[in-house]
VEXKOLTOR-434108 format. One record per atom (N, C-alpha, C): residue number from 1; residue in three letters; x, y, z; atom name. Coordinates in steps of 0.2 Angstrom, whole numbers, plus 5000, padded with zeros to 4 digits. Each point is the difference from the previous one (the first is absolute). Layout:
// VEXKOLTOR-434108
<site num="NUM" residuo="ALA" u="X" v="Y" w="Z" atomo="CA"/>
...
This chain:
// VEXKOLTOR-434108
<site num="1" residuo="UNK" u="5079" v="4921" w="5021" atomo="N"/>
<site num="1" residuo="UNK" u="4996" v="5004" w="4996" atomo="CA"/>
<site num="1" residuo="UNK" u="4995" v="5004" w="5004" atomo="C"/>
<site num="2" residuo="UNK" u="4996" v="4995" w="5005" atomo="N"/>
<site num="2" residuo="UNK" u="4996" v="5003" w="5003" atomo="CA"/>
<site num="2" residuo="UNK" u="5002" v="5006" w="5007" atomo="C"/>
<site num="3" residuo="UNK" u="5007" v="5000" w="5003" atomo="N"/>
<site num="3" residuo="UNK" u="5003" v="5004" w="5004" atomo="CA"/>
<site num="3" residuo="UNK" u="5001" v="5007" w="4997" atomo="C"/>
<site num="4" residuo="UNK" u="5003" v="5000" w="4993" atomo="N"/>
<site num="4" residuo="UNK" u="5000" v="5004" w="4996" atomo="CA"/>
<site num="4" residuo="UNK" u="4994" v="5005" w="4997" atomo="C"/>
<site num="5" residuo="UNK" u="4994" v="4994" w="4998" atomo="N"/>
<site num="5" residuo="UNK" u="4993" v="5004" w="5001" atomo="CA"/>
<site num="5" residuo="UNK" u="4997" v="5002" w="5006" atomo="C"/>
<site num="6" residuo="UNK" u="5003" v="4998" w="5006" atomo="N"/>
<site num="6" residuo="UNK" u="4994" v="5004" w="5004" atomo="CA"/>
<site num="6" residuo="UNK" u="5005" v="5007" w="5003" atomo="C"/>
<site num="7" residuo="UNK" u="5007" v="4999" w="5000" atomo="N"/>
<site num="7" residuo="UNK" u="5004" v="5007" w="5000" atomo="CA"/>
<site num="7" residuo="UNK" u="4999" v="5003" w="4996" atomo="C"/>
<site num="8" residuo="UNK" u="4998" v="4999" w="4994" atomo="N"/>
<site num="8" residuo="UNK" u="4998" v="5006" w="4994" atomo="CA"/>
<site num="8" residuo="UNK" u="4993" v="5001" w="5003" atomo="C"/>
<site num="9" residuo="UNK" u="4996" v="4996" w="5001" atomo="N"/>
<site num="9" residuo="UNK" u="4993" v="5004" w="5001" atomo="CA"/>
<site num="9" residuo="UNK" u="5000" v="5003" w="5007" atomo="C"/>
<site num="10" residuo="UNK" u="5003" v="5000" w="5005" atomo="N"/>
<site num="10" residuo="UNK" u="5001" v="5004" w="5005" atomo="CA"/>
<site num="10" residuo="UNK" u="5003" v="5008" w="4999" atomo="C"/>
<site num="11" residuo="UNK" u="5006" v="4997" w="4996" atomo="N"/>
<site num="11" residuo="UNK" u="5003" v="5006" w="4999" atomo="CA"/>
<site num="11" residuo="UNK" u="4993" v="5005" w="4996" atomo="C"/>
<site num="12" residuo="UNK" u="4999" v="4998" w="4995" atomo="N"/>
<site num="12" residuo="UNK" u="4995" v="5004" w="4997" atomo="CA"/>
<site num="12" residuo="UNK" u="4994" v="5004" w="5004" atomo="C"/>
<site num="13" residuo="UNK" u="4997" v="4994" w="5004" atomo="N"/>
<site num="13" residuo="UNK" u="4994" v="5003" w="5006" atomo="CA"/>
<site num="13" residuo="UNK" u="5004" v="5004" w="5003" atomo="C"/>
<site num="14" residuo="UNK" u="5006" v="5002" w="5002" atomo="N"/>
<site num="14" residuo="UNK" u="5005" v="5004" w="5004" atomo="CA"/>
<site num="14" residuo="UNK" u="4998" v="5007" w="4996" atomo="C"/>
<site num="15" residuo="UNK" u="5004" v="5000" w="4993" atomo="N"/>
<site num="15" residuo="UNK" u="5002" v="5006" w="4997" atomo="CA"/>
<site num="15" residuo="UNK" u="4992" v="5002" w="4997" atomo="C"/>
<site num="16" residuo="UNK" u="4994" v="4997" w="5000" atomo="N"/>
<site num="16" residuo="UNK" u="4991" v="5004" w="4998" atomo="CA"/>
<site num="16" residuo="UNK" u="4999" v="5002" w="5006" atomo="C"/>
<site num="17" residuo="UNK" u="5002" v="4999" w="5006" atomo="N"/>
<site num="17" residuo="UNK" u="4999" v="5004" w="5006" atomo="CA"/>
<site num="17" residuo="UNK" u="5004" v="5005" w="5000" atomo="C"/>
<site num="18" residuo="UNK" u="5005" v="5003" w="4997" atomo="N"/>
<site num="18" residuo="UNK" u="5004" v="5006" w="5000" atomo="CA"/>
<site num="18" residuo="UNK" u="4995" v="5004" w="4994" atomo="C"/>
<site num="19" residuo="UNK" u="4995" v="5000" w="4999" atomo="N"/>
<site num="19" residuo="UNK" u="4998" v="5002" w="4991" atomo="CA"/>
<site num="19" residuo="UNK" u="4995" v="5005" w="5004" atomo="C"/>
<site num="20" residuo="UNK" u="5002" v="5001" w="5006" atomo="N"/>
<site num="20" residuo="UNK" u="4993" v="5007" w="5002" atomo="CA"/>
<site num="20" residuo="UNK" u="5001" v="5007" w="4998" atomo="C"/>
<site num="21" residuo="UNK" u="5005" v="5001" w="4998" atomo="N"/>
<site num="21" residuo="UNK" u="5000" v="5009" w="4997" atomo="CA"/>
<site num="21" residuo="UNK" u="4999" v="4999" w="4992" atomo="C"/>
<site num="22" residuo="UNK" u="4998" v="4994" w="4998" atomo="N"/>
<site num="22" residuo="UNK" u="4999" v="5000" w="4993" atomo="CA"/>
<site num="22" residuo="UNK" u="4994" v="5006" w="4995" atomo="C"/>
<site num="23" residuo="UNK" u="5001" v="5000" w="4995" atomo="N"/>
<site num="23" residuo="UNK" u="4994" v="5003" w="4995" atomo="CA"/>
<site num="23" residuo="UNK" u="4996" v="4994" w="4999" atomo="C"/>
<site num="24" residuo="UNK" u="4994" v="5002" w="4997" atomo="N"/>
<site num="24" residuo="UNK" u="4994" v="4995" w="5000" atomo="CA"/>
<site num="24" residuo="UNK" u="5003" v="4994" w="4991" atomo="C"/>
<site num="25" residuo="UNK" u="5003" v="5004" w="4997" atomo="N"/>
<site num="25" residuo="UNK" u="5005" v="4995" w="4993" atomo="CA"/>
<site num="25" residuo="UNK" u="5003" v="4996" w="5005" atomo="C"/>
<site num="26" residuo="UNK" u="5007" v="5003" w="5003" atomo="N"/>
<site num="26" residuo="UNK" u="5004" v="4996" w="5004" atomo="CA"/>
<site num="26" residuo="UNK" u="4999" v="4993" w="5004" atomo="C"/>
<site num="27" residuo="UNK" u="4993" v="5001" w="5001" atomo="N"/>
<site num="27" residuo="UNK" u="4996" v="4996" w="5004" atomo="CA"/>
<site num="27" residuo="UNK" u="4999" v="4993" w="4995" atomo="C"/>
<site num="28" residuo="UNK" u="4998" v="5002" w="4995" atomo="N"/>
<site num="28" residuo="UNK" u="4995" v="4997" w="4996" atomo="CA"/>
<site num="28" residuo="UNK" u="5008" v="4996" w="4994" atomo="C"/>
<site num="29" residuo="UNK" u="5006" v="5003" w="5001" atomo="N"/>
<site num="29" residuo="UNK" u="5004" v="4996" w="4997" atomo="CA"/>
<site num="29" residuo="UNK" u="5002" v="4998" w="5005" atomo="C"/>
<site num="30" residuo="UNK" u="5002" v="5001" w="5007" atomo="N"/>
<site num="30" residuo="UNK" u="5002" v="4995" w="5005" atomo="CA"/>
<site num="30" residuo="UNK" u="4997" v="4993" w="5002" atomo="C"/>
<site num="31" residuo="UNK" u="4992" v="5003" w="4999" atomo="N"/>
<site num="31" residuo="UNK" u="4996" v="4994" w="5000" atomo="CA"/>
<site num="31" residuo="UNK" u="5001" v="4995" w="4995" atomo="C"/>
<site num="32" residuo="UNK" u="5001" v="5001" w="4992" atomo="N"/>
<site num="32" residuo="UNK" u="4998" v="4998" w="4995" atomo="CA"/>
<site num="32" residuo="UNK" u="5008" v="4994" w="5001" atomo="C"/>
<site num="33" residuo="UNK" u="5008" v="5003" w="5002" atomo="N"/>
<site num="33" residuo="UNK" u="5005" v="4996" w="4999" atomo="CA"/>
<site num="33" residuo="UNK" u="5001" v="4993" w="5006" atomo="C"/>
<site num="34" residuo="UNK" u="4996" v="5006" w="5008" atomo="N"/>
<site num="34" residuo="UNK" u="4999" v="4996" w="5003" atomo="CA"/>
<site num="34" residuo="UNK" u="4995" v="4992" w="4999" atomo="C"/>
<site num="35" residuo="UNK" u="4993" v="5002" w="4998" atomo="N"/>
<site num="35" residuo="UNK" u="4999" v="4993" w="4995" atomo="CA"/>
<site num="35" residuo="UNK" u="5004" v="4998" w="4997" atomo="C"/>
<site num="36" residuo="UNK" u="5001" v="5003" w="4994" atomo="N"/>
<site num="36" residuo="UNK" u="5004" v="4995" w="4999" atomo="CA"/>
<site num="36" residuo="UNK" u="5005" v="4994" w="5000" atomo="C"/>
<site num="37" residuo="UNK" u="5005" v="5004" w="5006" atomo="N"/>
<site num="37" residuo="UNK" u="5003" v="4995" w="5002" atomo="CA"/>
<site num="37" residuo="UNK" u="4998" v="4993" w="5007" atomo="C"/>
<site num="38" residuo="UNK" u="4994" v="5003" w="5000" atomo="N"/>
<site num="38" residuo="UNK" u="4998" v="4996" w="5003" atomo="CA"/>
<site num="38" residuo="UNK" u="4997" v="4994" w="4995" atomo="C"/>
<site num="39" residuo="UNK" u="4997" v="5002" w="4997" atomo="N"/>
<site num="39" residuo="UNK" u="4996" v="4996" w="4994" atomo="CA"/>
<site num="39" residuo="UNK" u="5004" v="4995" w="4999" atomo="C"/>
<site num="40" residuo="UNK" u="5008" v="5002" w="4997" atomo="N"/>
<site num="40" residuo="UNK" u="5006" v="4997" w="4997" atomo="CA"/>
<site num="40" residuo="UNK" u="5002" v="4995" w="5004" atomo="C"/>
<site num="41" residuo="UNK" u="5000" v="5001" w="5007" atomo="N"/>
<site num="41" residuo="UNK" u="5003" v="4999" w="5004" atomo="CA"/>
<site num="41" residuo="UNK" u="4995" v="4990" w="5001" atomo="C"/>
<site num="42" residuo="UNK" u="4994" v="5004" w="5001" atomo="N"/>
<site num="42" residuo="UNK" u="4995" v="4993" w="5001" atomo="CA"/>
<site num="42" residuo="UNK" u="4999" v="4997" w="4994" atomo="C"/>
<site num="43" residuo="UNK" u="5002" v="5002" w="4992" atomo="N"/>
<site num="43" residuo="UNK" u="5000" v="4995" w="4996" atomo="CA"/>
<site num="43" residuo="UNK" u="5006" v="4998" w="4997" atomo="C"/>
<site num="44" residuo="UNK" u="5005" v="5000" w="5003" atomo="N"/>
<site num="44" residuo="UNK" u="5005" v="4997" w="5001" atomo="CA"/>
<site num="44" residuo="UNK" u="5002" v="4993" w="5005" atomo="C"/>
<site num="45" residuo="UNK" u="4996" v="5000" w="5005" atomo="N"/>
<site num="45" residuo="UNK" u="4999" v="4997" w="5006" atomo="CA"/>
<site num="45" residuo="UNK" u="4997" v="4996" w="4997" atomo="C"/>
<site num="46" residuo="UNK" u="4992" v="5000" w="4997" atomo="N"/>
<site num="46" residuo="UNK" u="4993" v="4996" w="4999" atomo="CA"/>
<site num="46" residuo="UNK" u="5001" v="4996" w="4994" atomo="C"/>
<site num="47" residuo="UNK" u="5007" v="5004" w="4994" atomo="N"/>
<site num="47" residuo="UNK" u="4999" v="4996" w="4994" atomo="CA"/>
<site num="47" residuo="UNK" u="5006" v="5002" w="4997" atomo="C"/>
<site num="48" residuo="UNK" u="5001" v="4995" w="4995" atomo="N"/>
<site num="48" residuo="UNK" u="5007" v="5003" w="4996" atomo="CA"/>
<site num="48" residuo="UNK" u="4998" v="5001" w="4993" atomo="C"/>
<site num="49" residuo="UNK" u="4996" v="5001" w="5000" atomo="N"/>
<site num="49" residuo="UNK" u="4995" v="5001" w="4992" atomo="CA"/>
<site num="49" residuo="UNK" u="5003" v="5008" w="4999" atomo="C"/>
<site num="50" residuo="UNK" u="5004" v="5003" w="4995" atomo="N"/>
<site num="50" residuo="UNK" u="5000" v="5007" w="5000" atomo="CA"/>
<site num="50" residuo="UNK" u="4994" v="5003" w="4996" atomo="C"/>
<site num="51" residuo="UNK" u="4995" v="4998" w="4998" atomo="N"/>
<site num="51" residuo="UNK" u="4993" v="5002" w="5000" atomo="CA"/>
<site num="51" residuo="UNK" u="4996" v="5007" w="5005" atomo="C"/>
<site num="52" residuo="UNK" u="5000" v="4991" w="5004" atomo="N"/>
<site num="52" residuo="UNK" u="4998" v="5003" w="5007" atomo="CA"/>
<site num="52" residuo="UNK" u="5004" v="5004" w="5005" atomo="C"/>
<site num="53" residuo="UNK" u="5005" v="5000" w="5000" atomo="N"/>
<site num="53" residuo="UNK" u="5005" v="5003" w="5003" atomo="CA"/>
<site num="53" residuo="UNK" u="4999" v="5009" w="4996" atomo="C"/>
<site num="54" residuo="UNK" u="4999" v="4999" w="4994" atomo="N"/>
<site num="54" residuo="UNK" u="5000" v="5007" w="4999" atomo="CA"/>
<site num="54" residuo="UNK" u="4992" v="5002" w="5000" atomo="C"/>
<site num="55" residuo="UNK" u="4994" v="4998" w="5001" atomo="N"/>
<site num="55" residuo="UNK" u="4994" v="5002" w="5001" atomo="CA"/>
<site num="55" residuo="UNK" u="4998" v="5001" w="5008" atomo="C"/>
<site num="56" residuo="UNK" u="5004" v="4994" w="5003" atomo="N"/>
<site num="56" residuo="UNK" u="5002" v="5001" w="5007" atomo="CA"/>
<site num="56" residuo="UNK" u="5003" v="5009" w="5003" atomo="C"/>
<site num="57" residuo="UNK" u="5004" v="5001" w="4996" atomo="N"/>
<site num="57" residuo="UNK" u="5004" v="5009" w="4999" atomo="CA"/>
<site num="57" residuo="UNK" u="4995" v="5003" w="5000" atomo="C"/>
<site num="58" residuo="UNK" u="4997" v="5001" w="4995" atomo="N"/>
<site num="58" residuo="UNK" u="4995" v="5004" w="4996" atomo="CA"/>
<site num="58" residuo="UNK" u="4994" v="5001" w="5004" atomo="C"/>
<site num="59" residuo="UNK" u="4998" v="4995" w="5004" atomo="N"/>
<site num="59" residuo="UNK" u="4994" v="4999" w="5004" atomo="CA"/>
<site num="59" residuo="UNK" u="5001" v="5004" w="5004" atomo="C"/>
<site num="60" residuo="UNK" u="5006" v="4999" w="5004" atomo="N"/>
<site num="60" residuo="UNK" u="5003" v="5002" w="5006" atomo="CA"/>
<site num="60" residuo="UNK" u="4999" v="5009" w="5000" atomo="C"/>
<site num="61" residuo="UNK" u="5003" v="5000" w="4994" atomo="N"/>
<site num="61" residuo="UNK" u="5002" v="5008" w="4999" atomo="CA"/>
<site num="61" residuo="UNK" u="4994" v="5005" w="4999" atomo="C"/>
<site num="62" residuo="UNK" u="4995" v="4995" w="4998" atomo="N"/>
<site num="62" residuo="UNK" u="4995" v="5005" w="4999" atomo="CA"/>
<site num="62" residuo="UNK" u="4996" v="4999" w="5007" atomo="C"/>
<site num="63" residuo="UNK" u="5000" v="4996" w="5003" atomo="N"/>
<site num="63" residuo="UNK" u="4996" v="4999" w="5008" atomo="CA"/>
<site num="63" residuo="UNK" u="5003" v="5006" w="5003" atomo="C"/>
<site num="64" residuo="UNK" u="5007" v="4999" w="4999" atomo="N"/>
<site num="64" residuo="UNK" u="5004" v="5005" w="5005" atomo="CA"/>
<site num="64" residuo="UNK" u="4997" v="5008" w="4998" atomo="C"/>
<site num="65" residuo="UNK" u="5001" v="5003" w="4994" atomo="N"/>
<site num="65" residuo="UNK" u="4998" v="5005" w="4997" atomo="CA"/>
<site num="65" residuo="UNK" u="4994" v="5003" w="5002" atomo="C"/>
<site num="66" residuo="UNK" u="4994" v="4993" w="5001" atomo="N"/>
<site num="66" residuo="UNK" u="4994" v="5002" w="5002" atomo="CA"/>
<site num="66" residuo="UNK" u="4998" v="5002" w="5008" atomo="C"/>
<site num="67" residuo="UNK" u="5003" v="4994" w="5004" atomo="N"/>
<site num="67" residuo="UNK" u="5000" v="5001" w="5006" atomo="CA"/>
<site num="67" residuo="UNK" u="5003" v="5008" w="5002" atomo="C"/>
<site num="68" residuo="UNK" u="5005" v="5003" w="4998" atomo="N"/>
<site num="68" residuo="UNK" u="5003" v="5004" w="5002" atomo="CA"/>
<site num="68" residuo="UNK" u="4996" v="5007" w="4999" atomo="C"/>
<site num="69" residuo="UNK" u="4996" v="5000" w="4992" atomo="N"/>
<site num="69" residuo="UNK" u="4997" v="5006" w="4999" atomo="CA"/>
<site num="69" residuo="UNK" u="4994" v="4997" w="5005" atomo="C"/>
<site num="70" residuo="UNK" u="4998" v="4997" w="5002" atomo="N"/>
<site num="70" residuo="UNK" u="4992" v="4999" w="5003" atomo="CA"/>
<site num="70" residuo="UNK" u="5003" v="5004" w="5006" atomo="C"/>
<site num="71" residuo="UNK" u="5004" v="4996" w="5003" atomo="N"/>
<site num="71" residuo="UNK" u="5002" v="5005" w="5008" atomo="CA"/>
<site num="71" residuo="UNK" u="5000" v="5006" w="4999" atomo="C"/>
<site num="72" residuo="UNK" u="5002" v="5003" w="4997" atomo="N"/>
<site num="72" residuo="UNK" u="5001" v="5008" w="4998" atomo="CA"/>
<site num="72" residuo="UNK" u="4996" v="5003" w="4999" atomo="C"/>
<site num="73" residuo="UNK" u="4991" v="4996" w="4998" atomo="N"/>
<site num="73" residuo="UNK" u="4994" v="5004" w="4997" atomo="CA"/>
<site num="73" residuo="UNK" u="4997" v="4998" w="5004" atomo="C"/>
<site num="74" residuo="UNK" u="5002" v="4993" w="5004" atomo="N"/>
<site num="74" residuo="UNK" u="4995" v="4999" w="5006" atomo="CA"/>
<site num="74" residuo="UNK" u="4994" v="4997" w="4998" atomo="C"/>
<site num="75" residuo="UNK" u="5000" v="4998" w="4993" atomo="N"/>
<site num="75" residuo="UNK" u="4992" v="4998" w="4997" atomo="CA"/>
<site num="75" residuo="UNK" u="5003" v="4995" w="4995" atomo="C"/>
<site num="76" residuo="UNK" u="4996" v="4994" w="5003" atomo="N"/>
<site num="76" residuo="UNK" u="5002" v="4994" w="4995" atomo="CA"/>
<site num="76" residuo="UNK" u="4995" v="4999" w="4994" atomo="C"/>
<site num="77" residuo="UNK" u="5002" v="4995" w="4994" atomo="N"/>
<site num="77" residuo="UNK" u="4993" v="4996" w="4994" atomo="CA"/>
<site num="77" residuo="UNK" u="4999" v="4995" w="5003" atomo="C"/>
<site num="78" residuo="UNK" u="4993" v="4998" w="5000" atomo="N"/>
<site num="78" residuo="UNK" u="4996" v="4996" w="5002" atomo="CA"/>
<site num="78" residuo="UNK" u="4996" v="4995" w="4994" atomo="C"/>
<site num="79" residuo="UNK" u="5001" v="4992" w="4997" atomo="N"/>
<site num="79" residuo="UNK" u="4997" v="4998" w="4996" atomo="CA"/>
<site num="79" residuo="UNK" u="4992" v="5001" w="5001" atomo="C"/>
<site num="80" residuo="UNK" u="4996" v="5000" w="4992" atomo="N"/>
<site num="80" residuo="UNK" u="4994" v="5000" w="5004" atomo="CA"/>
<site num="80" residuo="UNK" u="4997" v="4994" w="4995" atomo="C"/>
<site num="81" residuo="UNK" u="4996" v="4998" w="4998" atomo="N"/>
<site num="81" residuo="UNK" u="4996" v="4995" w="4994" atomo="CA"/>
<site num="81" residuo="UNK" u="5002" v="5004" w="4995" atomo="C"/>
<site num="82" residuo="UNK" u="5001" v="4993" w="4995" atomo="N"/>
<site num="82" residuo="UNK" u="5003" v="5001" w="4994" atomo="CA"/>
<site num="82" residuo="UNK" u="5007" v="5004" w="5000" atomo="C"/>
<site num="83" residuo="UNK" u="5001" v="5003" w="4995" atomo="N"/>
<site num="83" residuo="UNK" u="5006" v="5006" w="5000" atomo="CA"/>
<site num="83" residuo="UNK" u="5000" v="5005" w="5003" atomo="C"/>
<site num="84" residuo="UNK" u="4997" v="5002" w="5001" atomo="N"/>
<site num="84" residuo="UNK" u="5001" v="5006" w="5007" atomo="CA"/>
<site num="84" residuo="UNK" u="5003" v="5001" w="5006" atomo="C"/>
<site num="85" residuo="UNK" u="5002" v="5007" w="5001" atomo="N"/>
<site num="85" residuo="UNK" u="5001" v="4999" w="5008" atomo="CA"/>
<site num="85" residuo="UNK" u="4999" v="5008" w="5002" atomo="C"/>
<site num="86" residuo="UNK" u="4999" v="4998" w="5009" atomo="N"/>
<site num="86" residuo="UNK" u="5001" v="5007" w="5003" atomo="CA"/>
<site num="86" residuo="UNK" u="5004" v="5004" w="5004" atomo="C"/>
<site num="87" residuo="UNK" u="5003" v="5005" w="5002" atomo="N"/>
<site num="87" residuo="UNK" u="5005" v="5003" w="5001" atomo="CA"/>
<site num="87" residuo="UNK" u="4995" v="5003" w="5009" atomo="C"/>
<site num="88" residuo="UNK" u="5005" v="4998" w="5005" atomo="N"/>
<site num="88" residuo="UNK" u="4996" v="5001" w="5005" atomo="CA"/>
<site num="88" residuo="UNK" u="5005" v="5000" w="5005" atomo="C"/>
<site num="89" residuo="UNK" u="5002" v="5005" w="5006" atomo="N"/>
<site num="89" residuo="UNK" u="5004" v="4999" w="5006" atomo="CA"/>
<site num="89" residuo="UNK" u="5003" v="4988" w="5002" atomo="C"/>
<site num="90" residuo="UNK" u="5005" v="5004" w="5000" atomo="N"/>
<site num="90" residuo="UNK" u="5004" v="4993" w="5002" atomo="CA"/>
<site num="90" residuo="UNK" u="4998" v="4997" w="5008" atomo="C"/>
């Protein structure tokens, strides 16, 4: 299983390096399936709970989603005290 997982995650790092003539959407759902499958992929590995297996997705997919627009705008969120935050070059 693990030979299996790191051929998919290679393979994947492969084909988000081909993603440079993308639109700034196509970005943001490359990023979003590429977490995902990463997500999936680690909570599969860490547990057999389908719970977490699918929080694990979800988590993954929205990291991806975000990471991908942040590079694009080049400007990350920042936690600050309490509920707030700030938006300010990455």
């Amino acid at each position: 299983m693990r030979r299996l997982s790191l051929a998919f995650t290679c393979t994947a790092m492969l084909a988000v390096s081909a993603c440079e003539n993308l639109t700034r959407e196509e970005r943001v759902v490359v990023g979003g399936l590429t977490g995902a499958a990463v997500g999936l992929i680690t909570a599969r590995e860490l547990t057999d709970d389908d719970d977490w297996v699918i929080i694990g997705t979800l988590t993954g997919a929205a990291a991806g989603a975000l990471i991908a627009r942040n590079r694009d705008t080049g400007r990350c969120a920042y936690a600050t005290r309490g509920s707030g935050y700030r938006v300010a070059p990455c």
